[in-house]
Backbone as JSON, one array per atom type, in Angstrom:
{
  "sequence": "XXXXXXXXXXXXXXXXXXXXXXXXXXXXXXXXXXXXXXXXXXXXXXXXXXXXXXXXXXXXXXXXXXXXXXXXXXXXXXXXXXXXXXXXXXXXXXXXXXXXXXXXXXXXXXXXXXXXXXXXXXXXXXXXXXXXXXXXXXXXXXXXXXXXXXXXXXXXXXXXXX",
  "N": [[0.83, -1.17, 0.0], [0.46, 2.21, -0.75], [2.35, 5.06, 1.34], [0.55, 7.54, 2.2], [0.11, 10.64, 1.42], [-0.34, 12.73, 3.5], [0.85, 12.47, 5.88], [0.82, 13.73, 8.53], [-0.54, 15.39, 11.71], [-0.36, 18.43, 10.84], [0.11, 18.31, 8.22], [-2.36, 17.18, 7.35], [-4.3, 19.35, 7.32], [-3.39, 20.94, 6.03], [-5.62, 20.66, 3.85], [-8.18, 21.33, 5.17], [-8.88, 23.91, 4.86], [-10.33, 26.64, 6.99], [-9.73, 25.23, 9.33], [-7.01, 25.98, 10.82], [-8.27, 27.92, 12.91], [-9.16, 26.77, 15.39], [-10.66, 26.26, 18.7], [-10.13, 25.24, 21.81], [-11.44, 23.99, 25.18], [-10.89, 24.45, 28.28], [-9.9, 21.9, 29.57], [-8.5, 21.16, 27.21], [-10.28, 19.11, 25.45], [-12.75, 19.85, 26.45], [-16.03, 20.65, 25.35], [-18.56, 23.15, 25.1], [-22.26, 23.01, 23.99], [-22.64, 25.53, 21.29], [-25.22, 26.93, 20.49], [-27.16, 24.46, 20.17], [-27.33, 21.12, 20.46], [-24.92, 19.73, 18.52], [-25.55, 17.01, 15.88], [-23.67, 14.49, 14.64], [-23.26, 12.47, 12.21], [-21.84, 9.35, 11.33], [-20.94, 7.79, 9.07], [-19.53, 4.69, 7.88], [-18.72, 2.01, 6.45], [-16.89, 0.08, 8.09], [-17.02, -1.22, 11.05], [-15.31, -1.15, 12.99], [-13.45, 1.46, 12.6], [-16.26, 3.28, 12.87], [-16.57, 2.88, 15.44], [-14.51, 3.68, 16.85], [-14.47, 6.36, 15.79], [-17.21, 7.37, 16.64], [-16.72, 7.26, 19.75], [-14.55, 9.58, 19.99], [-15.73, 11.33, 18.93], [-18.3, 11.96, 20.33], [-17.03, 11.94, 23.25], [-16.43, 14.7, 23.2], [-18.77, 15.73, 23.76], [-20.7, 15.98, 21.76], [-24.23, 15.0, 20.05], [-24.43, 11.96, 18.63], [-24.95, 9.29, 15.64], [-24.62, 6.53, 14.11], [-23.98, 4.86, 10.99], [-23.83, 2.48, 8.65], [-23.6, 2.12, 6.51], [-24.33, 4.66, 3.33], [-26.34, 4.46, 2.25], [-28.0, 3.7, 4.44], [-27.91, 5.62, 6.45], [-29.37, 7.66, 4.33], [-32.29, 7.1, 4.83], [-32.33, 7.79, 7.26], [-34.11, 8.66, 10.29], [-33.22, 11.11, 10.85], [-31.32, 12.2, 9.19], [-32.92, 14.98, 8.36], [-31.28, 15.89, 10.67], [-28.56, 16.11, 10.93], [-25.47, 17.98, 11.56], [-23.44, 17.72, 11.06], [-21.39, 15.47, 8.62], [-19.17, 12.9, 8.71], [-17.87, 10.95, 6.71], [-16.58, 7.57, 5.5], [-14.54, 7.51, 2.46], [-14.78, 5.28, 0.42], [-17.03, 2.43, 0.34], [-19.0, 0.06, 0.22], [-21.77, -0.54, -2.81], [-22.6, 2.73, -2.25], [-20.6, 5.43, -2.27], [-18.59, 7.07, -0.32], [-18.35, 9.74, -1.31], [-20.27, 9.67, -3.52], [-22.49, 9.81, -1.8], [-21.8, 12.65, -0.73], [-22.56, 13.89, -3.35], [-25.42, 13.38, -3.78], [-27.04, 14.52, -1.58], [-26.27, 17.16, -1.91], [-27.29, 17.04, -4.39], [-29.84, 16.8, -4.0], [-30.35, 19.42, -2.65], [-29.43, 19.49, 0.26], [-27.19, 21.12, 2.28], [-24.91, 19.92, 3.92], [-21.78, 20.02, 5.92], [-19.25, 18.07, 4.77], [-16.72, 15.65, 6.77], [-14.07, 13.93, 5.53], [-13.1, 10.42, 5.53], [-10.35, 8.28, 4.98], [-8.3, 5.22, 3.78], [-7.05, 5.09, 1.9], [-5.03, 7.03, -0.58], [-5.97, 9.17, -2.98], [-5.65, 11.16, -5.12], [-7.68, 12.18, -7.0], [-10.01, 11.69, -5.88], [-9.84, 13.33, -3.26], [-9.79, 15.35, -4.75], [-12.29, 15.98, -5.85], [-14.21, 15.5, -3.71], [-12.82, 17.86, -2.39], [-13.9, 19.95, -4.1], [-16.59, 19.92, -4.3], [-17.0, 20.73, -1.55], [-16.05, 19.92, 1.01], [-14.5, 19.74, 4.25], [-12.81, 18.58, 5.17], [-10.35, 16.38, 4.08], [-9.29, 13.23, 5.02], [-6.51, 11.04, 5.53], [-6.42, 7.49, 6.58], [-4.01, 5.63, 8.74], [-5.2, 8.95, 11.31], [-4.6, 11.18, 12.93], [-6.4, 12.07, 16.36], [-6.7, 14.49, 17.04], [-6.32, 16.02, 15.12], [-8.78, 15.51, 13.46], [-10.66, 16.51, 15.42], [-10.21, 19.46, 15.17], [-10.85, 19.3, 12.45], [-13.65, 19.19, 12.84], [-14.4, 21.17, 14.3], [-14.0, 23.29, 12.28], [-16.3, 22.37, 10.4], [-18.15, 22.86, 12.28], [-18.17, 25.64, 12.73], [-19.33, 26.21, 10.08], [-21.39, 25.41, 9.87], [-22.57, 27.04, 11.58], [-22.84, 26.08, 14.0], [-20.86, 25.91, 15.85], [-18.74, 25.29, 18.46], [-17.58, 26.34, 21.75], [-14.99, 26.95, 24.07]],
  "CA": [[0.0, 0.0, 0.0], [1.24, 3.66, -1.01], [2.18, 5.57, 2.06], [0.03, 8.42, 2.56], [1.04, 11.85, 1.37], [-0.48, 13.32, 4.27], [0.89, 10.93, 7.53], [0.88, 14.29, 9.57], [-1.62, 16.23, 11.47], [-0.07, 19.46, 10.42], [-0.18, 18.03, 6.82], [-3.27, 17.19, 7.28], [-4.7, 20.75, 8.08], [-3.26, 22.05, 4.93], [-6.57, 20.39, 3.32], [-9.07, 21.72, 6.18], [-9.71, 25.3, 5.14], [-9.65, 27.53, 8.15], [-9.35, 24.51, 10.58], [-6.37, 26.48, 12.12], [-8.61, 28.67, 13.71], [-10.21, 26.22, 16.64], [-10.34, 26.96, 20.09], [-10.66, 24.04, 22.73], [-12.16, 24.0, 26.52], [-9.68, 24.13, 29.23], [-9.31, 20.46, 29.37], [-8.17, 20.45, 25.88], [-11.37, 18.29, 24.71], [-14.16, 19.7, 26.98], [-16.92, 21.5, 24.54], [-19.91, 23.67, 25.78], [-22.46, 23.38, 22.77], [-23.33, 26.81, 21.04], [-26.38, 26.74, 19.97], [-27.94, 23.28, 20.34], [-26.43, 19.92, 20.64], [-25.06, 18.93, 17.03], [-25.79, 15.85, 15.74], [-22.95, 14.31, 13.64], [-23.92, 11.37, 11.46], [-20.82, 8.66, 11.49], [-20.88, 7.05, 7.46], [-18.3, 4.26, 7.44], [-18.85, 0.45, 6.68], [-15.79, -0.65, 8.69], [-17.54, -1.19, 11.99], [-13.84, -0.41, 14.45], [-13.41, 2.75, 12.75], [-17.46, 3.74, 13.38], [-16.45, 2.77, 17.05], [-13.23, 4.74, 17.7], [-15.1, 7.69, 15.45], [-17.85, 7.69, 17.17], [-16.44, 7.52, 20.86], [-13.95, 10.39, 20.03], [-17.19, 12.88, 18.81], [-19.38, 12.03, 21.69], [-16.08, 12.38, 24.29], [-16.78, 15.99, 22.79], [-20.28, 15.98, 23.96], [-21.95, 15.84, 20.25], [-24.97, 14.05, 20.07], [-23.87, 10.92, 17.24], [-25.33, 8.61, 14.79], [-23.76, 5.6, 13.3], [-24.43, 4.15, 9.9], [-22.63, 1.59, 8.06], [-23.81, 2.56, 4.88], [-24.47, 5.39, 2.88], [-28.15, 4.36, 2.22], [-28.66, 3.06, 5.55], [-27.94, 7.11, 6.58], [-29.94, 8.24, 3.41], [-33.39, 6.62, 4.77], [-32.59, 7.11, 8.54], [-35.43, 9.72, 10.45], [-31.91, 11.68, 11.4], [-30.82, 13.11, 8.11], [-32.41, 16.51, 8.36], [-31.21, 17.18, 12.26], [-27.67, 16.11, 11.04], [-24.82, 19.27, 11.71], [-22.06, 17.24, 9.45], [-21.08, 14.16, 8.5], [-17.77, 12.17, 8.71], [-17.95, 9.59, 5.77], [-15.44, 6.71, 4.92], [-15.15, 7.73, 0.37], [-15.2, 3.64, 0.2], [-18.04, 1.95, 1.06], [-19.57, -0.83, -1.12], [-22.52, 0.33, -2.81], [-22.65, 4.25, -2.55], [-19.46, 5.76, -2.07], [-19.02, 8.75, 0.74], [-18.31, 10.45, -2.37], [-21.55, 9.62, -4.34], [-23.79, 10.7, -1.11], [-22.03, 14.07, -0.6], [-23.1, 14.52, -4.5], [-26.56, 13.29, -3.59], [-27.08, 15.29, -0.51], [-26.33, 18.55, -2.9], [-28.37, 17.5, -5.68], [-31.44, 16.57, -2.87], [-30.66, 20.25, -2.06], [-29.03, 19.72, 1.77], [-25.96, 21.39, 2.45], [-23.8, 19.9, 4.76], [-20.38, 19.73, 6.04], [-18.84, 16.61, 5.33], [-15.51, 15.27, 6.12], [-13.9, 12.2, 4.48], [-11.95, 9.84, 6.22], [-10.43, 7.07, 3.66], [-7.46, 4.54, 3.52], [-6.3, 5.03, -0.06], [-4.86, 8.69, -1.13], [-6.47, 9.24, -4.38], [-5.92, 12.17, -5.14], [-8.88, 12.21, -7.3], [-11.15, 11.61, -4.98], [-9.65, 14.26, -2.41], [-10.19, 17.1, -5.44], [-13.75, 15.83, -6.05], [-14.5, 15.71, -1.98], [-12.98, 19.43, -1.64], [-14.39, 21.07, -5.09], [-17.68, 19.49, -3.77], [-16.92, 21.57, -0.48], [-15.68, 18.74, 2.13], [-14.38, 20.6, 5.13], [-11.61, 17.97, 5.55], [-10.26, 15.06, 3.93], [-8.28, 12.52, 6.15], [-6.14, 9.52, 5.14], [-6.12, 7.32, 7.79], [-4.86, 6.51, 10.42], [-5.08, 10.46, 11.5], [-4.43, 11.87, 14.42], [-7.75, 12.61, 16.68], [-6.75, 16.14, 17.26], [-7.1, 16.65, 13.38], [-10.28, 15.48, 12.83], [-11.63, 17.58, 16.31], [-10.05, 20.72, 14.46], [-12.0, 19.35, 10.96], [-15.44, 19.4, 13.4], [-14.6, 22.74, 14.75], [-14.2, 24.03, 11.28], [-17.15, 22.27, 10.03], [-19.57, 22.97, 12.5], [-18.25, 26.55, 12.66], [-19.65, 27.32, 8.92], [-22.61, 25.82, 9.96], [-23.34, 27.79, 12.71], [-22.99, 25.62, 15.24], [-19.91, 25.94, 16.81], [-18.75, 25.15, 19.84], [-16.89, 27.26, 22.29], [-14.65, 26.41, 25.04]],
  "C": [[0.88, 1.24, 0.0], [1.01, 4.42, -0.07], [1.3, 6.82, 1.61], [0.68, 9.8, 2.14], [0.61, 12.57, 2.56], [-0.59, 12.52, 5.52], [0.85, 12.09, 8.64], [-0.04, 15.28, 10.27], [-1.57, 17.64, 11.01], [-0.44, 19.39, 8.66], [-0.97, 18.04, 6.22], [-4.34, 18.07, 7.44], [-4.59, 21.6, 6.76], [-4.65, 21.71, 3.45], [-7.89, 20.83, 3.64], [-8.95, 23.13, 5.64], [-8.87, 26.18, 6.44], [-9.69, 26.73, 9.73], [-8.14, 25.12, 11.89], [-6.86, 27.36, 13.28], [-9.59, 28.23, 15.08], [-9.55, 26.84, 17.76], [-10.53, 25.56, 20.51], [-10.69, 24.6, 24.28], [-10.53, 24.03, 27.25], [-9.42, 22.76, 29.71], [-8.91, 20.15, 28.29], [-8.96, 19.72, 25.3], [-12.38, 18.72, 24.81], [-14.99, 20.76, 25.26], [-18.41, 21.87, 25.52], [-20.78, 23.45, 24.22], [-22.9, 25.24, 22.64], [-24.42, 27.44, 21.25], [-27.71, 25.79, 20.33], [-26.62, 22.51, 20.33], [-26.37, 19.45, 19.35], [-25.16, 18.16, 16.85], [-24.28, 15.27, 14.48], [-22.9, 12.87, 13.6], [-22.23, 10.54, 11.03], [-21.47, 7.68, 10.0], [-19.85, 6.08, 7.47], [-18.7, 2.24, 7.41], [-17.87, -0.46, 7.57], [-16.17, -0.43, 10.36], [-16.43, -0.52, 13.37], [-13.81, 1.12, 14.12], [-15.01, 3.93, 13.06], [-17.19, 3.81, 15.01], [-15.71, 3.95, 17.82], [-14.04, 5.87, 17.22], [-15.85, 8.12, 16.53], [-17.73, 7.74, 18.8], [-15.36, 8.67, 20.81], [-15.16, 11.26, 19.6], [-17.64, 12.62, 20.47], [-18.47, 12.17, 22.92], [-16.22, 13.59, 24.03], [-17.99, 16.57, 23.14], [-21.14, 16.56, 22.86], [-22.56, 14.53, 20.83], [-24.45, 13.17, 18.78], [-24.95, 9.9, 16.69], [-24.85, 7.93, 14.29], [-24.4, 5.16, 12.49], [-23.61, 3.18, 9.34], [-22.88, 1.03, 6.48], [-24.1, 3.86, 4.54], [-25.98, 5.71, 2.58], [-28.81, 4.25, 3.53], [-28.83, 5.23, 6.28], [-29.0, 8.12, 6.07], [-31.2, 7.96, 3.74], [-33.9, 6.6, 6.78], [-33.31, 8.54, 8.81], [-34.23, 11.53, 10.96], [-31.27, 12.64, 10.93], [-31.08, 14.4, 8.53], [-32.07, 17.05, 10.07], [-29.89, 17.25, 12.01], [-26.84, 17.58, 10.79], [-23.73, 18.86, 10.86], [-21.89, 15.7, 9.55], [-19.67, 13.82, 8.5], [-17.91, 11.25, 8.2], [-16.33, 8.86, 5.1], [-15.18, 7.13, 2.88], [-15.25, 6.18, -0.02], [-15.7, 2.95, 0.47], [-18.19, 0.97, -0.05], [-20.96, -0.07, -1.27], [-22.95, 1.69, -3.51], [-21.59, 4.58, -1.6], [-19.75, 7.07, -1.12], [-18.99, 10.18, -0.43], [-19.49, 10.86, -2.91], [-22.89, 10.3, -2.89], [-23.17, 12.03, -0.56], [-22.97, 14.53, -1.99], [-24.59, 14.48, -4.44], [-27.43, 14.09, -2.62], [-26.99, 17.15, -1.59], [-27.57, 18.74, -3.77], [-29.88, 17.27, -5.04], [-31.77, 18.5, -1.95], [-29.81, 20.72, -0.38], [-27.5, 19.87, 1.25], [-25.34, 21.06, 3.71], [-22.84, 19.41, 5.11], [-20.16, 18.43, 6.06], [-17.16, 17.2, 5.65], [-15.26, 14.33, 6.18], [-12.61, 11.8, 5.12], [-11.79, 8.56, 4.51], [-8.84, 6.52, 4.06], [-6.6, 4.74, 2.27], [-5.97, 6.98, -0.43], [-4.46, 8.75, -2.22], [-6.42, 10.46, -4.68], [-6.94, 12.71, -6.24], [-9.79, 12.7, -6.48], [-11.13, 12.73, -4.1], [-10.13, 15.52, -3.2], [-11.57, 17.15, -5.43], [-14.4, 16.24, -4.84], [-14.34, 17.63, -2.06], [-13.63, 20.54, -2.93], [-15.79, 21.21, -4.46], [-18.02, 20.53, -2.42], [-16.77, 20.87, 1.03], [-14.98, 20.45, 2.94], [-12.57, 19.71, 4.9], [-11.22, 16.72, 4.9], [-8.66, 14.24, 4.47], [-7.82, 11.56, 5.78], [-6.01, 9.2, 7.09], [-4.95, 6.27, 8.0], [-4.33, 8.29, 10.16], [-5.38, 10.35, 12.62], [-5.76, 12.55, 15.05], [-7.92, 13.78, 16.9], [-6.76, 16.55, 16.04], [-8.33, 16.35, 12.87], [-11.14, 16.42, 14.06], [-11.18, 18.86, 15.45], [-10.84, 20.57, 12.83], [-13.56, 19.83, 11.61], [-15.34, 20.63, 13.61], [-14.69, 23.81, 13.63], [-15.65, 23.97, 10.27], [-18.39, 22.77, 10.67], [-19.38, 24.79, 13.03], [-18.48, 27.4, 11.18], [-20.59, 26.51, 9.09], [-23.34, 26.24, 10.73], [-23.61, 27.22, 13.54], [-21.87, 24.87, 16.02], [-19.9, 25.81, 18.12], [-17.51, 25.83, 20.26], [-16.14, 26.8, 23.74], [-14.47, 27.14, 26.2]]
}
C-alpha cells in the first residue's frame, strides 16, 4: 500500500480550510455546545473505525449517529437534524463520495468530512471542489479530525466554544 502523502496532522490541516482557527475547553477536549447539541452522522462500513469515530465525537459531547452505509444514513429519520457528517469515500454500494453529490443534488448542504485509507488524489479534489471541510487519510491523528469538526460545524453555525 502507497504511504500516505499526508501521515501528519499538520499536513493534514493544509486540506481543512480555516481549521487552524479552533479553540478548545480548558481540558483540551471539553466543549460547551453553542447553539444546540449537534448531531454528527458517522458514514463508514468498517464497523472499528465507526467505534473509535464515534467515541472520540461524543467524548466531545456531540450528540452521534452511526451508519454503516451510505443508504442506511440516506433513509434514517436523522438526516435533516444532522450538523455534518464524517464519511469513509469507500463503502460498497454508494461511495461517501456519491452521497455528498446526492445530498447537494437533494438540495441539503452539509459539512462533510472524508476519512479514507487510499490517497487518491482524485477523490480528495472531487471531496474538496464538492466543499468537504476535511479530507483525512487514515490513520489520523484525533486532534485533526476535532479541528475538521470545529471548522465544520463553525460554517454551519454551530460551533462550539470552550
Amino acid at each position: 500500500m502507497r504511504k500516505p502523502k499526508y501521515d501528519s496532522p499538520a499536513a493534514a490541516t493544509t486540506h481543512c480550510g480555516s481549521v487552524r482557527a479552533y479553540t478548545r475547553g480548558p481540558s483540551g477536549r471539553s466543549r460547551k455546545p453553542f447553539l444546540s447539541n449537534p448531531v454528527i452522522s458517522i458514514v463508514d462500513d468498517d464497523m472499528s473505525v465507526r467505534t473509535a469515530t464515534d467515541n472520540l465525537v461524543r467524548s466531545l459531547g456531540y450528540a452521534v449517529q452511526t451508519y454503516a452505509s451510505a443508504e442506511e444514513f440516506l433513509h434514517s429519520p436523522q438526516l435533516n437534524d444532522t450538523s455534518c457528517v464524517i464519511a469513509d469515500v469507500r463503502m460498497p454500494a454508494m461511495s461517501g463520495l456519491d452521497l455528498q453529490a446526492r445530498l447537494i443534488a437533494d438540495g441539503r448542504r452539509v459539512p462533510f468530512i472524508f476519512i479514507t485509507a487510499f490517497s487518491v488524489e482524485t477523490d480528495r479534489a472531487r471531496a474538496m471542489q464538492a466543499g468537504a471541510i476535511c479530507f483525512l487519510i487514515k490513520p489520523f491523528d484525533g486532534d485533526t479530525l476535532v479541528k475538521c469538526l470545529d471548522a465544520a460545524l463553525a460554517q454551519r453555525g454551530t460551533a462550539t466554544s470552550g
